[in-house]
C-alpha positions in Angstrom: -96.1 21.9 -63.5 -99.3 23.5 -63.4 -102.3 21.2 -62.5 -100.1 18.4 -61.1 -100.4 17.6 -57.6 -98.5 14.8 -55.6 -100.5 12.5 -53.2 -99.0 9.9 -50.7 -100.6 6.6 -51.2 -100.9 5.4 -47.5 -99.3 1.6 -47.1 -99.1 -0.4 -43.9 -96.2 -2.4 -42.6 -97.5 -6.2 -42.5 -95.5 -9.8 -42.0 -96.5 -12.8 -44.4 -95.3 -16.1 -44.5 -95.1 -17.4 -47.2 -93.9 -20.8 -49.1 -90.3 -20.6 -50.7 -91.0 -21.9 -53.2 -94.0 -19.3 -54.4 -91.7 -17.0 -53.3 -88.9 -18.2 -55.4 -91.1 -17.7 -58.2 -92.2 -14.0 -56.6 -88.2 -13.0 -57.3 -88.4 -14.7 -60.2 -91.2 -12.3 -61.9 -90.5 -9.4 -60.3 -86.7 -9.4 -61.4 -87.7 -10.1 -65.1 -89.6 -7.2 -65.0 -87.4 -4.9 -62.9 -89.9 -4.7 -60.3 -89.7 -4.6 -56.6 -90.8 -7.9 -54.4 -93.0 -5.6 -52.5 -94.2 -4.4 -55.4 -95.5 -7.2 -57.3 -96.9 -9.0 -54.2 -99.1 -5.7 -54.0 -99.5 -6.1 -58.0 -100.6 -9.6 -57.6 -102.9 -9.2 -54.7 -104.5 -6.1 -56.7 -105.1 -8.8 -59.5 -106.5 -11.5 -57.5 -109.0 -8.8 -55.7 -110.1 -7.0 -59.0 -110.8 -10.9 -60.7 -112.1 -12.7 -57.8 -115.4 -14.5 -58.4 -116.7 -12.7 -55.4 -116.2 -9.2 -57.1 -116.3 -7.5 -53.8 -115.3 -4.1 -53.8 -111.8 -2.8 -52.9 
């Protein structure tokens, strides 16, 4: 494995609240695609950032 080199992505513990309904849907999408609800909150968020109008930098 030559050249590979594992790096820890640094993620902080943080409390939401959130409608039940949105995150009804959240389950929803990230069961389809056999995704963690962790993980596509951060997916989505990652979206909404990168195509904001604002385009500020992340």
């Amino acid at each position: 494995m030559d050249g590979f080199k594992p790096i820890k992505n640094e993620k902080t513990v943080i409390s939401i609240r959130i409608d039940r309904d949105m995150l009804t849907v959240i389950d929803e999408l990230a069961n389809d695609t056999d995704i963690s609800r962790n993980e596509m909150i951060i997916q989505c968020i990652d979206y909404a950032l990168k195509n904001s109008k604002e385009k500020q930098a992340v």
